[in-house]
Backbone as ProteinMPNN parsed JSONL, in Angstrom:
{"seq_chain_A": "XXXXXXXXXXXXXXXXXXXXXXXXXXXXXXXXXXXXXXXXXXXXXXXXXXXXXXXXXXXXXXXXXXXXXXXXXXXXXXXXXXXXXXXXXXXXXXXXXXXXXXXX", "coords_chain_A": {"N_chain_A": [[45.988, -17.55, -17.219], [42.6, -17.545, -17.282], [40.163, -18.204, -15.081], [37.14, -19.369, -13.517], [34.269, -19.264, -11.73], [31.168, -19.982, -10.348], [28.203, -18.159, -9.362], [25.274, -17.61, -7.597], [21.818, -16.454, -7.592], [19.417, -15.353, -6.121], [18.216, -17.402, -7.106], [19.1, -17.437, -9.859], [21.994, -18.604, -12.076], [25.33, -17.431, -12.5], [27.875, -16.573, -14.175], [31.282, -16.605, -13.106], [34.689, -14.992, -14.397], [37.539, -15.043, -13.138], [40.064, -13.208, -14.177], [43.83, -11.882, -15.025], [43.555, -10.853, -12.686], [41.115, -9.394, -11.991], [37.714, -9.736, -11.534], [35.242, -11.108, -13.889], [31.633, -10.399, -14.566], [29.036, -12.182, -16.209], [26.991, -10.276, -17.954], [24.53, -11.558, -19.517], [24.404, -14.2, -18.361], [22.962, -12.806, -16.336], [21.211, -11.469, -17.019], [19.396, -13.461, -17.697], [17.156, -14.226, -16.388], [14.956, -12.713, -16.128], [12.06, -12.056, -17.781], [12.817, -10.515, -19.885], [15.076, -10.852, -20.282], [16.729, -11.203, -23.145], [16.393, -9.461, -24.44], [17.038, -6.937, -23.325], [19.857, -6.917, -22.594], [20.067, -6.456, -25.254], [18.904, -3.621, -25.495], [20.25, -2.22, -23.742], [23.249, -2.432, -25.349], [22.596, -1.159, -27.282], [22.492, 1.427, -26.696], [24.08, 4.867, -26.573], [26.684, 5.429, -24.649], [26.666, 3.25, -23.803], [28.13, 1.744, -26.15], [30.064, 3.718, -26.474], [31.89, 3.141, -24.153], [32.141, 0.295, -24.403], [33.422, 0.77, -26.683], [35.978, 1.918, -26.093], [36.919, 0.2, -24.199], [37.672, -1.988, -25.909], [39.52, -0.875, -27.363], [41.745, -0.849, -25.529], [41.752, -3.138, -25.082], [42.031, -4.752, -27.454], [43.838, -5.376, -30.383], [43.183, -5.662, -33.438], [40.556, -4.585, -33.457], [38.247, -2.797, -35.182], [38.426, 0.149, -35.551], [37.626, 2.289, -37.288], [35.555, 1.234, -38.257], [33.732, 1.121, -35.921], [33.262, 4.179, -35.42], [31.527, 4.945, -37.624], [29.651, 3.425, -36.465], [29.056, 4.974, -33.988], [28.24, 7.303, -34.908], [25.913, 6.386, -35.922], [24.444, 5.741, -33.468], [22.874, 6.27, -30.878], [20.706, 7.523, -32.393], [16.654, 7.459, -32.639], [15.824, 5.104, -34.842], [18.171, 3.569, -34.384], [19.458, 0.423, -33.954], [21.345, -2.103, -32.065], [22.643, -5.389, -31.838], [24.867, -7.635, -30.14], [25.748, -9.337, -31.338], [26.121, -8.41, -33.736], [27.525, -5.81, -33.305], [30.334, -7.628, -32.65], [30.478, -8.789, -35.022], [30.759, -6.339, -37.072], [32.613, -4.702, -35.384], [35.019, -5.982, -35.222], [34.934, -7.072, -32.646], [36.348, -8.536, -29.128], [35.71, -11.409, -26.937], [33.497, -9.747, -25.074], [33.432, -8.527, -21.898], [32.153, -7.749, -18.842], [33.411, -5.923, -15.693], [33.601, -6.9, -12.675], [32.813, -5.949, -9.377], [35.209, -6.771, -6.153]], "CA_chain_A": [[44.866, -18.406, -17.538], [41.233, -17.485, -16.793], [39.46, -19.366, -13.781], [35.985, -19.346, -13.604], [33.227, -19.813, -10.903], [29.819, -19.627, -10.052], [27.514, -17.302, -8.082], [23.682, -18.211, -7.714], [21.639, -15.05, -7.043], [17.966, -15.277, -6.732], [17.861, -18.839, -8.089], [19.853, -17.482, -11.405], [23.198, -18.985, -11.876], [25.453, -16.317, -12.973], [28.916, -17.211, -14.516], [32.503, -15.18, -12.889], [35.603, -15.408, -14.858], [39.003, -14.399, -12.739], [41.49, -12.78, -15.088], [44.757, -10.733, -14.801], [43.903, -10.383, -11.394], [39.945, -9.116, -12.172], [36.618, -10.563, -12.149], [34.528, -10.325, -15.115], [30.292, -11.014, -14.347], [28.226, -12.351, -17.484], [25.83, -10.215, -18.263], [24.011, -12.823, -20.386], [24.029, -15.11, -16.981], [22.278, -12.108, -14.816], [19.387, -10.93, -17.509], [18.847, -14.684, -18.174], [15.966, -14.85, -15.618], [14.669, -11.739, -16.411], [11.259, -12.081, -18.821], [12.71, -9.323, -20.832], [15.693, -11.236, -20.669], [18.46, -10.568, -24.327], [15.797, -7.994, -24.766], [17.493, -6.012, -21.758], [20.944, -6.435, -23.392], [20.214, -5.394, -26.787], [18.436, -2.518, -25.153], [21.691, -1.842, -23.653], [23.997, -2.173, -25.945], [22.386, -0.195, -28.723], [22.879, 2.881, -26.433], [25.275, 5.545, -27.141], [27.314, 6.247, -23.945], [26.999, 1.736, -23.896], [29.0, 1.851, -27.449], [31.133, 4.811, -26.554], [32.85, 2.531, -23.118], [32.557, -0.832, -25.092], [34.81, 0.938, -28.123], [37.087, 2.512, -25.12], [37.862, -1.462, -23.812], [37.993, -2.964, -27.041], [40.891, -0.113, -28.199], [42.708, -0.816, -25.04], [42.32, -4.537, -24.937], [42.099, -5.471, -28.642], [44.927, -5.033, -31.146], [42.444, -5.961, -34.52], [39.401, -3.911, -33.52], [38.043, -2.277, -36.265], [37.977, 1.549, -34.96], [37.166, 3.026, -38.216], [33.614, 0.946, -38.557], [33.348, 1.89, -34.883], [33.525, 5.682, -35.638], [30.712, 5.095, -38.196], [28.483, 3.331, -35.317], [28.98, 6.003, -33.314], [27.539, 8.34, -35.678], [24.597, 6.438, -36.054], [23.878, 5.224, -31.952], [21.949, 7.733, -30.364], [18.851, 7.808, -33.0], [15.793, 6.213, -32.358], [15.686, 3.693, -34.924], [19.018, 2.468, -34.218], [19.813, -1.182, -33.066], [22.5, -3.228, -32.369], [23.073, -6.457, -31.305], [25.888, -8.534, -29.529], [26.29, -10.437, -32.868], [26.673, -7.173, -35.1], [29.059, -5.598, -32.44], [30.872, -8.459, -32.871], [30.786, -8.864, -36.02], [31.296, -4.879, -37.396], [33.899, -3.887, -35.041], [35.843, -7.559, -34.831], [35.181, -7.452, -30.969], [36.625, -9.422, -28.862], [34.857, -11.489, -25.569], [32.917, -8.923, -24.249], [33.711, -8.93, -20.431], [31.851, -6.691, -17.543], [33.855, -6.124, -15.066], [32.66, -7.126, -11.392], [33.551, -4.906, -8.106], [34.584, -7.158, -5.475]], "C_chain_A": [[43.655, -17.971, -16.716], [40.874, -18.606, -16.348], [38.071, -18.894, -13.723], [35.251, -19.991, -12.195], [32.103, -19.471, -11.181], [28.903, -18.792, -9.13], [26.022, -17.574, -8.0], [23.281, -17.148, -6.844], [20.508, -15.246, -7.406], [17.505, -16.488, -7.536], [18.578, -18.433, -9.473], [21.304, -18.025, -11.044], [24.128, -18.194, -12.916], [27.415, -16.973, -12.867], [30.127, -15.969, -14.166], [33.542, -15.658, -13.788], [36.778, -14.292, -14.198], [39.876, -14.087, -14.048], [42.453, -12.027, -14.676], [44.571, -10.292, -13.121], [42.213, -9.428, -11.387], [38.76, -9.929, -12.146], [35.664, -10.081, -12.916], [32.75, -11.323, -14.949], [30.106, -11.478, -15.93], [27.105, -11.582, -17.242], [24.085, -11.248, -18.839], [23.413, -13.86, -19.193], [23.088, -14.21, -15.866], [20.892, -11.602, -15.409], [18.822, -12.491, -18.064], [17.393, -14.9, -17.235], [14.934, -14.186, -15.492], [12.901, -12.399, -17.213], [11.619, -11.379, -20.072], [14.357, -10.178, -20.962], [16.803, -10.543, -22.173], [17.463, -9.564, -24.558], [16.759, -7.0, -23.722], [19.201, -5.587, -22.099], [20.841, -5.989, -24.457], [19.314, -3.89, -26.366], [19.941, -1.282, -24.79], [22.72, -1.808, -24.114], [23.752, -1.295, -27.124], [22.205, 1.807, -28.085], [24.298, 3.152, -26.374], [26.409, 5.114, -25.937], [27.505, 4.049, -23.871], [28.644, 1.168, -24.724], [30.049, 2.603, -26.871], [32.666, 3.57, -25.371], [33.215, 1.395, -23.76], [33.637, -0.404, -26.533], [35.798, 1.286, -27.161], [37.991, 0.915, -24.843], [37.877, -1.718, -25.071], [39.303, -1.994, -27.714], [41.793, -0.188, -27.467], [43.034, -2.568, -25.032], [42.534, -5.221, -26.566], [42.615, -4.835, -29.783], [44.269, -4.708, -32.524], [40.899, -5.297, -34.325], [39.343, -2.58, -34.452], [37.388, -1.079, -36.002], [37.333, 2.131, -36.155], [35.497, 2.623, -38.09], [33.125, 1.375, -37.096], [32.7, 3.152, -34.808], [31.797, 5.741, -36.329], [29.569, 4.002, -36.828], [28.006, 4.209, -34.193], [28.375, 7.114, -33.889], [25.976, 7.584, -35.618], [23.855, 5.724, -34.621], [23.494, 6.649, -31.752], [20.361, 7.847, -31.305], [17.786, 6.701, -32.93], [15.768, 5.105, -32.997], [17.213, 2.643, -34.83], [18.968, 1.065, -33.381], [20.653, -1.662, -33.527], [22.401, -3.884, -31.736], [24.354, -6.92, -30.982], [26.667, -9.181, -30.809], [26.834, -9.464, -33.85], [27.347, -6.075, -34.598], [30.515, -6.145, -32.816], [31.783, -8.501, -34.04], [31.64, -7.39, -36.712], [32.835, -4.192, -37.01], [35.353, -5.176, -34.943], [36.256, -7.637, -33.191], [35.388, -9.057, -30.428], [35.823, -9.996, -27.721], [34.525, -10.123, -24.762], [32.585, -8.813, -22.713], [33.461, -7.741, -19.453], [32.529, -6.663, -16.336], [33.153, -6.37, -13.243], [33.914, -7.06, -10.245], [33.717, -6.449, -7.035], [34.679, -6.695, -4.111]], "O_chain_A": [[43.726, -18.045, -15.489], [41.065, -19.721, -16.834], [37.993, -17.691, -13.97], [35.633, -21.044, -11.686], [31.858, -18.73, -12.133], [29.11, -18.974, -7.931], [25.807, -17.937, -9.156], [23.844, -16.803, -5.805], [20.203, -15.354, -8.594], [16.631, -16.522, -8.402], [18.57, -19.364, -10.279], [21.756, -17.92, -9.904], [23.809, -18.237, -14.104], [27.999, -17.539, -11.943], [30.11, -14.829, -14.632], [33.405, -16.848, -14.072], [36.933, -13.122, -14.549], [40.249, -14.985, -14.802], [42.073, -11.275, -13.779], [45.332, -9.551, -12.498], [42.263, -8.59, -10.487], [38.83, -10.947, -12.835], [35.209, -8.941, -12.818], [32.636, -12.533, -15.145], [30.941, -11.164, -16.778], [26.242, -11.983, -16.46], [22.942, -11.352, -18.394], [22.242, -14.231, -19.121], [22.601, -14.678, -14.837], [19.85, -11.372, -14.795], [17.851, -12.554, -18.818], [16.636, -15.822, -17.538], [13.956, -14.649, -14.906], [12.797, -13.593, -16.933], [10.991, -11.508, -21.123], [14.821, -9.977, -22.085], [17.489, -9.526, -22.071], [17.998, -8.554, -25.016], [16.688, -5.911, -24.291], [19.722, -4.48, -21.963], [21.546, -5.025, -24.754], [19.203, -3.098, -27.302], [20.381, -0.228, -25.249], [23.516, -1.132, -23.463], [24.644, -0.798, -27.812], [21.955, 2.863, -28.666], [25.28, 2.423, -26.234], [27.184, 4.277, -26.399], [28.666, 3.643, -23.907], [29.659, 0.602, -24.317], [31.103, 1.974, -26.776], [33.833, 3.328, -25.679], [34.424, 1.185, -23.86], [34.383, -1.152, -27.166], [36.847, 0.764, -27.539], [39.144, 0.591, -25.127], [38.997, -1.224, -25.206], [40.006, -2.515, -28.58], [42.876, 0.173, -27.93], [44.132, -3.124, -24.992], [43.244, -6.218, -26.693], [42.037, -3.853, -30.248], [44.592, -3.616, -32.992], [40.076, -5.605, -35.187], [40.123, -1.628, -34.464], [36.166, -0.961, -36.098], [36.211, 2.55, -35.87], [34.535, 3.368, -37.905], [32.071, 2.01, -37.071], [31.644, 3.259, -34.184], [30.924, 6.395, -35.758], [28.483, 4.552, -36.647], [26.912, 4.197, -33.628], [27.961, 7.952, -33.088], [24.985, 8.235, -35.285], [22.748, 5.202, -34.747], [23.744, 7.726, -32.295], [19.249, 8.175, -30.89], [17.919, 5.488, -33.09], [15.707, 4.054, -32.359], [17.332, 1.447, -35.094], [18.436, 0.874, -32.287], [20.973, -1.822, -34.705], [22.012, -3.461, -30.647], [25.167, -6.462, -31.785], [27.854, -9.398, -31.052], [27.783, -9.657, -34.61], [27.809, -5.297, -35.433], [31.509, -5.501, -33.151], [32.998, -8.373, -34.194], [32.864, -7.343, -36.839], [33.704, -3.594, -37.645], [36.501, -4.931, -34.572], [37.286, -8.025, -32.637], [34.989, -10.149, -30.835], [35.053, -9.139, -27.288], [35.281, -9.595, -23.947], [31.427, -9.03, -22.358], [34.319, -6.885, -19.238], [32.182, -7.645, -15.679], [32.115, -5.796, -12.913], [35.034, -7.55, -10.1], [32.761, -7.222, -6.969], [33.926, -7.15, -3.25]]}, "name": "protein", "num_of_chains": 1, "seq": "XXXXXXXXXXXXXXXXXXXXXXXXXXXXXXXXXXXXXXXXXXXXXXXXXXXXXXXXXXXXXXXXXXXXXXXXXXXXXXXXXXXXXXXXXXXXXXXXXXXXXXXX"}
């Protein structure tokens, strides 16, 4: 069972979740205070080498991830007008909680 705390950094309040014996940061909780804010993640997730590690965890942790439509995102990350979002990640590859891991 995942346990959860809190960390407050700079006045942001930034959400941990213990698992398996790991802690996993929120992104989402650390560019929240940002101005540039979900701009800063969809910046980051619509790069390649972003995609390439997020398909790596999702093939070791998730049984129903949809490698094939993967394959075809991977073909098209890397060119300028690509973009992806969190939601069409999500959605496309049938990812599961998307979880950063945090050193401690």
């Amino acid at each position: 069972m995942a346990k959860s705390r809190i960390l407050n950094v700079n006045q942001a309040t930034i959400s941990v979740i213990y698992q398996n014996e790991t802690d996993y940061i929120s992104l989402t909780d650390m560019t929240a205070s940002f101005r540039e804010g979900s701009g800063l993640i969809g910046k980051w997730i619509s790069n390649k080498n972003t995609l390439e590690y997020l398909g790596v965890w999702e093939k070791i942790k998730n049984l129903d991830f949809n490698y094939p439509e993967f394959g075809v995102i991977g073909q098209e990350a890397g060119v300028n007008r690509f973009i992806m979002s969190v939601g069409q990640w999500i959605e496309r590859t049938q990812a599961i909680r998307t979880l950063i891991k945090f050193s401690r």
